[in-house]
Every structure is written in structure tokens, then in C-alpha cells.
MMTF fields as JSON, N, C-alpha, C and O atoms, coordinates in Angstrom:
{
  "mmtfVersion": "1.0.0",
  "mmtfProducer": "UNKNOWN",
  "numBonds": 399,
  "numAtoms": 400,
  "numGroups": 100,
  "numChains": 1,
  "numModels": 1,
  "chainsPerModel": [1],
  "groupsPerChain": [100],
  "chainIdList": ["A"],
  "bondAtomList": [4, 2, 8, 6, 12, 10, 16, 14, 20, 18, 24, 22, 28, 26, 32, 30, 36, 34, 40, 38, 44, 42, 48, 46, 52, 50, 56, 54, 60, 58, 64, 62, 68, 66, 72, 70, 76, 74, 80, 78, 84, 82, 88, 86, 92, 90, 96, 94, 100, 98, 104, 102, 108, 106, 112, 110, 116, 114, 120, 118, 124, 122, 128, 126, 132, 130, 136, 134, 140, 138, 144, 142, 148, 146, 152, 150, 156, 154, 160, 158, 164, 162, 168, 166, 172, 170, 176, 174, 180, 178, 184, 182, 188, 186, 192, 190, 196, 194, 200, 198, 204, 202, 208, 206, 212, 210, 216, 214, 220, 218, 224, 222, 228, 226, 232, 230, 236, 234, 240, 238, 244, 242, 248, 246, 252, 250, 256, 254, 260, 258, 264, 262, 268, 266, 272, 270, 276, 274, 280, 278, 284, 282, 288, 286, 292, 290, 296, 294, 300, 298, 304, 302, 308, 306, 312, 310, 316, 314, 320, 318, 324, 322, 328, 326, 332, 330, 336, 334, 340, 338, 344, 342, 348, 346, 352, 350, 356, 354, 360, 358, 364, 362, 368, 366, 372, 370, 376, 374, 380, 378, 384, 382, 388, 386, 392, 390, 396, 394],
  "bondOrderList": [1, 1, 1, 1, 1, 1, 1, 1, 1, 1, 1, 1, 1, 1, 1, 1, 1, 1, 1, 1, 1, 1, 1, 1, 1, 1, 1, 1, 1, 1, 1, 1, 1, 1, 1, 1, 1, 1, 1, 1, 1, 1, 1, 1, 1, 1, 1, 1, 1, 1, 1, 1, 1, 1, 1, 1, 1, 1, 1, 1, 1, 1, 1, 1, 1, 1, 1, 1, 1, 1, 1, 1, 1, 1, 1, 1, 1, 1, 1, 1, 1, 1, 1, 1, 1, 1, 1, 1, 1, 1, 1, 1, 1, 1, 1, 1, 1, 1, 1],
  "groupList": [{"groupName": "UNK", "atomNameList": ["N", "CA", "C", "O"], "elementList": ["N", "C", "C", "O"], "formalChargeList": [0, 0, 0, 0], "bondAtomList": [1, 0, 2, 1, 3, 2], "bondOrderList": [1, 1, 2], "singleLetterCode": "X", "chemCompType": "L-PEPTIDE LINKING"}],
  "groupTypeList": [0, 0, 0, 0, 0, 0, 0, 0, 0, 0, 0, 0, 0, 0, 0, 0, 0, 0, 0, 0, 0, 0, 0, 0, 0, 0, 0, 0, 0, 0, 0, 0, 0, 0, 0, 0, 0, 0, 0, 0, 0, 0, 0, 0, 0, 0, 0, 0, 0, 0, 0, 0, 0, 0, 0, 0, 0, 0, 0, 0, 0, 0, 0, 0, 0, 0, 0, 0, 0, 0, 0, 0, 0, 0, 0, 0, 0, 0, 0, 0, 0, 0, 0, 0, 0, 0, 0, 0, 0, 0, 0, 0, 0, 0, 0, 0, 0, 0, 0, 0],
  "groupIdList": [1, 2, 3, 4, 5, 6, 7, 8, 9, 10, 11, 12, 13, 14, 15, 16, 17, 18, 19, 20, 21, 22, 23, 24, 25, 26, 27, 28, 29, 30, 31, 32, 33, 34, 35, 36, 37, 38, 39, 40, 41, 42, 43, 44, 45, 46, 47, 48, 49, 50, 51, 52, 53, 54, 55, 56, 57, 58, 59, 60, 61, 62, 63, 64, 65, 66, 67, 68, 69, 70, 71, 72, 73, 74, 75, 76, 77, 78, 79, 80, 81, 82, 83, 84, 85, 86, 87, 88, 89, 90, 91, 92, 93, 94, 95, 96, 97, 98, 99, 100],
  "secStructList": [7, 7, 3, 3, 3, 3, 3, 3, 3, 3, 7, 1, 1, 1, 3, 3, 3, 3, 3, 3, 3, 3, 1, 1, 1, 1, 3, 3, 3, 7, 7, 3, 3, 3, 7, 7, 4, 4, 4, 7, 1, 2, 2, 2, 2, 2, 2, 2, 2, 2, 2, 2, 2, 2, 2, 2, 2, 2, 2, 6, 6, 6, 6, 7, 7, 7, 7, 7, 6, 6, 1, 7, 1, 1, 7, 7, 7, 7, 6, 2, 2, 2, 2, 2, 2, 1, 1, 2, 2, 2, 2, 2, 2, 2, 2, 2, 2, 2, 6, 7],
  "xCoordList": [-17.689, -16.608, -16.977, -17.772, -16.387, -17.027, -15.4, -14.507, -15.217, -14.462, -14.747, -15.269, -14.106, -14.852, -14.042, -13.31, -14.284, -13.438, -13.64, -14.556, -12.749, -12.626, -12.542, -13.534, -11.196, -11.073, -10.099, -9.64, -9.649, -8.449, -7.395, -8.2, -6.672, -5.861, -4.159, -3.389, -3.909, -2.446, -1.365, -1.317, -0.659, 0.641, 1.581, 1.28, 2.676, 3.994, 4.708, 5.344, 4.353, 4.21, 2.941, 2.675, 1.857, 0.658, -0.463, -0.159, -2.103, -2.547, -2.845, -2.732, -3.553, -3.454, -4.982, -5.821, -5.355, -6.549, -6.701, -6.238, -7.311, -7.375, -8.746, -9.716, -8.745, -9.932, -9.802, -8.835, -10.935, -11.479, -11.877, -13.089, -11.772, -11.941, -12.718, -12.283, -13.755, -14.706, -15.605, -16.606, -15.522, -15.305, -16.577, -16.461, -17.924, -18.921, -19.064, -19.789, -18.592, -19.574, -18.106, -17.517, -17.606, -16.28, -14.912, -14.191, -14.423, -13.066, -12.297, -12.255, -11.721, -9.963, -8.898, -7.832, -9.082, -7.577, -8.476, -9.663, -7.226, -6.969, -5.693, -4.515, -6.225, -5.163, -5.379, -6.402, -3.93, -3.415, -3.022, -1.859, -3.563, -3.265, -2.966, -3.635, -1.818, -1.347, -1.735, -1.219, -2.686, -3.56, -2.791, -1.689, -3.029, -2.728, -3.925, -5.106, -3.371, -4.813, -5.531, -6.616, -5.575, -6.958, -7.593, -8.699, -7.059, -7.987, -8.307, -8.059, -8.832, -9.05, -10.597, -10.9, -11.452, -12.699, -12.944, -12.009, -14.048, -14.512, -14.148, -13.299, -14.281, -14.495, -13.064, -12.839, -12.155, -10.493, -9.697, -8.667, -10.499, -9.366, -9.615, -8.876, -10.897, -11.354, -10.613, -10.102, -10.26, -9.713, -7.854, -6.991, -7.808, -6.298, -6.147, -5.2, -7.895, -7.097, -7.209, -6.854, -7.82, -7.875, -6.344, -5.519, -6.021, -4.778, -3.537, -2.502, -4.209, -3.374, -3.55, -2.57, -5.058, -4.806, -4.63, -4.892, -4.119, -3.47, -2.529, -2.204, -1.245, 0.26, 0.112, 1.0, -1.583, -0.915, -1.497, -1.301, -2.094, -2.72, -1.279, -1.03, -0.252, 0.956, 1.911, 2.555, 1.946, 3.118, 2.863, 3.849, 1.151, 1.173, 1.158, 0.999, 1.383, 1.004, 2.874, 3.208, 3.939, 5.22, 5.958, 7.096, 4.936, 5.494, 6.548, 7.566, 6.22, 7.356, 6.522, 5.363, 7.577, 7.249, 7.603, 8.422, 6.825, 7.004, 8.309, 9.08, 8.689, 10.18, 10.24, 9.622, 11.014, 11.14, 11.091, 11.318, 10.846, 10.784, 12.559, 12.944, 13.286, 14.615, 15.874, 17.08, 14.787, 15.276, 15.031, 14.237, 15.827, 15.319, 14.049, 14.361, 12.584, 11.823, 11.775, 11.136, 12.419, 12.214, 13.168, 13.086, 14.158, 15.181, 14.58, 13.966, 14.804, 14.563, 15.344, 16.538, 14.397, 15.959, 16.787, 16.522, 17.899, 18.296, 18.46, 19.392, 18.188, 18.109, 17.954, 16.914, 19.242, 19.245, 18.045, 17.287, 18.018, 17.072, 15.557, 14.63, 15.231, 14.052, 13.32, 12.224, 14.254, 14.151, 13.997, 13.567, 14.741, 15.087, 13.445, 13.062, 12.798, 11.48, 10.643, 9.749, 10.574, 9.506, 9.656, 8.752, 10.755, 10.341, 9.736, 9.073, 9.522, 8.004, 8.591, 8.149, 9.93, 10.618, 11.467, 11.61, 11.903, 12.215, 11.048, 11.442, 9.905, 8.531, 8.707, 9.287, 8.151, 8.363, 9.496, 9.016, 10.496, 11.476, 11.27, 11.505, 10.66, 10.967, 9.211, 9.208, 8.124, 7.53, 7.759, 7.486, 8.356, 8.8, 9.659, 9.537, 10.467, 11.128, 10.186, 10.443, 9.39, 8.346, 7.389, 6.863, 7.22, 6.513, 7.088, 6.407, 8.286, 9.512, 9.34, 10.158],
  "yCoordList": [-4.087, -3.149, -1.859, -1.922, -0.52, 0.392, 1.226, 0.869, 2.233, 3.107, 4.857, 5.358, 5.49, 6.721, 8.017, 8.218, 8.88, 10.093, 10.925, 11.729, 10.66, 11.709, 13.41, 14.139, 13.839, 14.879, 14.628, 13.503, 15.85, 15.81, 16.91, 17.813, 17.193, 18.036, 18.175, 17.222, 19.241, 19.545, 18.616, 18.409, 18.19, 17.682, 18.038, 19.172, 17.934, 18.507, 18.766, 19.72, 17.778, 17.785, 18.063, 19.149, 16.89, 16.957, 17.133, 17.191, 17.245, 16.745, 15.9, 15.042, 15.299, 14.057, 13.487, 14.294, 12.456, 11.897, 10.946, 9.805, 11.447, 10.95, 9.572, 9.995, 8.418, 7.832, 6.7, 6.477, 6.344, 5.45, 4.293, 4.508, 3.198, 1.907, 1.202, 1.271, 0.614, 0.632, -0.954, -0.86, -2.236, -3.158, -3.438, -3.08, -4.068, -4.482, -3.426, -3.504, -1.905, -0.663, -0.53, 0.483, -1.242, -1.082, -0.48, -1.28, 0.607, 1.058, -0.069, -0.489, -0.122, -1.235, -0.661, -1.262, 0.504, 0.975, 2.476, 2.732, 3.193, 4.439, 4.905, 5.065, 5.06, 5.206, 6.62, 7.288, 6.945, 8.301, 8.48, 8.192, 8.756, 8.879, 9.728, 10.761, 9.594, 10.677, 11.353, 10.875, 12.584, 13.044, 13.798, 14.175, 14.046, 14.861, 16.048, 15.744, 17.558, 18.323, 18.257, 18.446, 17.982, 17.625, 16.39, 16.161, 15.44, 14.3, 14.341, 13.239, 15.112, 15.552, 15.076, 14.754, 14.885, 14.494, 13.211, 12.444, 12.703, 10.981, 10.354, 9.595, 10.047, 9.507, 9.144, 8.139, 10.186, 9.785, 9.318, 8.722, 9.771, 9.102, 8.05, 7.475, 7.314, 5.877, 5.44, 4.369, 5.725, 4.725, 4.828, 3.951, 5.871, 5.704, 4.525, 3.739, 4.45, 3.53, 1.725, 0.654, 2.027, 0.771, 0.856, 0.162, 1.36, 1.26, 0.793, 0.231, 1.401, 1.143, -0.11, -0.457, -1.016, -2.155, -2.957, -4.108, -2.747, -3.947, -3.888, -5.018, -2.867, -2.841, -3.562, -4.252, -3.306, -4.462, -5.845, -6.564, -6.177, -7.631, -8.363, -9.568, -7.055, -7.848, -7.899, -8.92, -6.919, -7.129, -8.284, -8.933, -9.056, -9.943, -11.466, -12.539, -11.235, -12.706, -12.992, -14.132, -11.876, -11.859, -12.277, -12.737, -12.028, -12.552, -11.96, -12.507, -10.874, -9.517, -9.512, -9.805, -9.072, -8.275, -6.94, -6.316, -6.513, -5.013, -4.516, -5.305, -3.705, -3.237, -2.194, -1.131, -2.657, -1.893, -0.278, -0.003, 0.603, 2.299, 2.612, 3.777, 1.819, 2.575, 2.17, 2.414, 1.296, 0.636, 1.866, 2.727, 1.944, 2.929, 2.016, 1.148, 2.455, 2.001, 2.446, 1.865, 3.438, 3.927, 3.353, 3.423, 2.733, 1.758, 0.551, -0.333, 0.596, -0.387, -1.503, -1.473, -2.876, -4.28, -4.047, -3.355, -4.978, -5.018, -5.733, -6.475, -6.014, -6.533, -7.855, -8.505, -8.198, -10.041, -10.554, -11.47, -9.916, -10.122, -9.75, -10.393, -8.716, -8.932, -10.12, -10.538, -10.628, -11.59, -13.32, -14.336, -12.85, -13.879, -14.113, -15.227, -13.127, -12.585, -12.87, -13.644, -12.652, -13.088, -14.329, -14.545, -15.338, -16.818, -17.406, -16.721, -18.396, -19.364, -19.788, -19.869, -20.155, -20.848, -19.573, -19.968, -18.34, -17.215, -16.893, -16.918, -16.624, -16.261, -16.989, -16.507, -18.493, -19.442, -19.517, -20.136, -19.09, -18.693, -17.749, -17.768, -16.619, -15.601, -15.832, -15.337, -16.349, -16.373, -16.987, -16.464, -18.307, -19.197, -18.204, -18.328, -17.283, -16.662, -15.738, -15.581, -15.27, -14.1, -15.155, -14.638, -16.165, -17.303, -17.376, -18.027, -17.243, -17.828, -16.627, -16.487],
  "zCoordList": [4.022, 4.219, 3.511, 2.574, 3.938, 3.749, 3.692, 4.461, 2.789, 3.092, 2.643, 1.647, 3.945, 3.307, 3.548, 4.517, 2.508, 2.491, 3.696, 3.865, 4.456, 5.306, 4.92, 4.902, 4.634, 4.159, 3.342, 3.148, 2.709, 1.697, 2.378, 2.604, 2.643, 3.337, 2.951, 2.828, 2.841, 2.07, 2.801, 4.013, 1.995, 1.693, 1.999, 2.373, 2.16, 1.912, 0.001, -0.446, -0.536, -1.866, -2.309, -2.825, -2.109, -2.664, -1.639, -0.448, -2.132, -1.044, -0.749, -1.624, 0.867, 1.174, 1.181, 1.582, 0.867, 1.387, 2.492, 2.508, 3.314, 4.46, 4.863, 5.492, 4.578, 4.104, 5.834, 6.563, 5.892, 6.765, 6.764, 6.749, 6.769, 6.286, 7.56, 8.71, 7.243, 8.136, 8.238, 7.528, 8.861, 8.617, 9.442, 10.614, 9.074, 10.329, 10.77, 11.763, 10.458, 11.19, 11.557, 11.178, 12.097, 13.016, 12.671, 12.073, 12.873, 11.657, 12.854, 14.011, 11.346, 10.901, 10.344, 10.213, 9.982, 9.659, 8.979, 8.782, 8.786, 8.21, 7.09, 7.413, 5.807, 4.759, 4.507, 4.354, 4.505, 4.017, 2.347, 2.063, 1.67, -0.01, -0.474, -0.465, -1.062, -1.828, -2.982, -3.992, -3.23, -4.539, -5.584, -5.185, -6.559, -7.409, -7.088, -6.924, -7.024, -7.054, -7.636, -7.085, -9.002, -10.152, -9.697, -10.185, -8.754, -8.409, -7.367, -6.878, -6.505, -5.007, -5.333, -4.184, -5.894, -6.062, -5.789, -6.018, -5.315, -4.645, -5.601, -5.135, -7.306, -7.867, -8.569, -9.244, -8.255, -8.637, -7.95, -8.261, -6.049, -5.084, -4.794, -3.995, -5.401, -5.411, -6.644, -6.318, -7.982, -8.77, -7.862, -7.875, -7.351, -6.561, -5.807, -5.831, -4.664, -3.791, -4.541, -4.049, -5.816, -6.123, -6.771, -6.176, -7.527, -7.488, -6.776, -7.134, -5.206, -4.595, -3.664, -3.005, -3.527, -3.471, -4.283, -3.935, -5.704, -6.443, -6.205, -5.841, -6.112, -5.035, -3.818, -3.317, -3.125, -2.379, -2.336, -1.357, -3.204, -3.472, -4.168, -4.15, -4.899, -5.55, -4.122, -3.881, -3.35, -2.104, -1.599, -1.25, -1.35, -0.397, -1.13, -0.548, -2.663, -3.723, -3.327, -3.005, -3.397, -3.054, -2.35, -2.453, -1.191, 0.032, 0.762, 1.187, 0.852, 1.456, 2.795, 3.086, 3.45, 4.885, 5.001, 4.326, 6.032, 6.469, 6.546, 7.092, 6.261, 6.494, 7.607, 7.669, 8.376, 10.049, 9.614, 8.436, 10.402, 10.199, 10.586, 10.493, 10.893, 10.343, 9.233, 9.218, 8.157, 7.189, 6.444, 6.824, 5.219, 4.374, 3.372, 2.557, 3.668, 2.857, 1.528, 0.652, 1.363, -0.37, -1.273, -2.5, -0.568, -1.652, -2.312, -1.715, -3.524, -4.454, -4.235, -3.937, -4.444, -3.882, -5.418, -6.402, -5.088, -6.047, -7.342, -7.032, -8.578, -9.648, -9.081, -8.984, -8.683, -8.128, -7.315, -7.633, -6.382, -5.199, -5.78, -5.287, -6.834, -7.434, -7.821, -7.445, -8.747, -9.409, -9.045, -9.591, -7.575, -6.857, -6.08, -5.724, -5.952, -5.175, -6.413, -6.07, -7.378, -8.073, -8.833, -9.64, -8.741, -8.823, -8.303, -7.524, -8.241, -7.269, -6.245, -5.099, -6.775, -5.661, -4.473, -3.316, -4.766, -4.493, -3.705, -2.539, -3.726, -3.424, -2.344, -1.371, -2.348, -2.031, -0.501, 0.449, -0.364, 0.447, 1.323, 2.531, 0.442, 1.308, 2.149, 3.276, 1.82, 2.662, 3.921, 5.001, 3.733, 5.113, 5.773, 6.992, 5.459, 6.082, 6.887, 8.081, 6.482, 7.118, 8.08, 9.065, 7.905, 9.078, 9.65, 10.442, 10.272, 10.819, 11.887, 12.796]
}
């Protein structure tokens, strides 16, 4: 697997990194990253995206699913339902639910 900086290109807030993920030669996806301007360089938007696959090595140990595009994705669950999500048995639930 291979991923590679496309370009970096302005934001609405920040700028964006635009990277290529490249699987057997073959692209598999395309991530958009959000930079700080002082980290627009290869070597910072790589500790980003590792960053940003441990968010998601933790989304998928969780057992969450995608949230539809007219859910509000930026809401936080709530206290209960956190908690309820990071027990084993909570975990545990909500994956069968996402098999389902």
C-alpha cells in the first residue's frame, strides 16, 4: 500500500491535503485532510494521517457505523450511550446491530 500527496490546496478554514491511497498499484480511496499551514509539508501531513488512522482503528475496535449524510455527523453521542459503546458488552451490541 502506498499513499501519496497529491496536493495541498486551500480550505475553507484550513488547507486541505489531498492524498491518494494506492493499493497493488491500484487506487482504493482518496483522503481529504485537514492541515494546519505550518504542517503543509510531507513529513507533518504523514504524522496527521497516522493520527488519523488511529481514530479510525478506534471507530472500527467500537463498532460504529457510518452515519447517513443527513444525520448531523458533528454531534457528540451522549454521555449514556458513550459509555454504553465502550463496554464489551455495549461494543458487543452495537456491532450485531451494524451486521444486521
Amino acid at each position: 500500500m502506498k499513499v501519496f500527496l497529491e496536493s495541498v490546496e486551500s480550505g475553507q478554514d484550513l488547507p486541505i491535503a489531498n492524498l491518494n491511497v494506492l493499493c497493488h498499484g491500484e487506487l482504493v480511496g482518496r483522503i481529504l485532510l485537514r492541515v494546519d499551514g505550518a504542517q503543509s509539508d510531507v513529513a507533518a501531513i504523514g504524522e496527521l494521517l497516522r493520527d488519523f488512522a488511529d481514530c479510525l482503528v478506534e471507530w472500527t475496535r467500537r463498532g460504529a457505523g457510518l452515519v447517513a449524510a443527513d444525520v448531523d455527523a458533528y454531534s457528540e453521542p451522549t454521555a449514556s450511550k458513550a459509555r454504553a459503546l465502550s463496554s464489551p458488552a455495549g461494543a458487543a451490541s452495537a456491532e450485531l446491530q451494524i451486521r444486521r
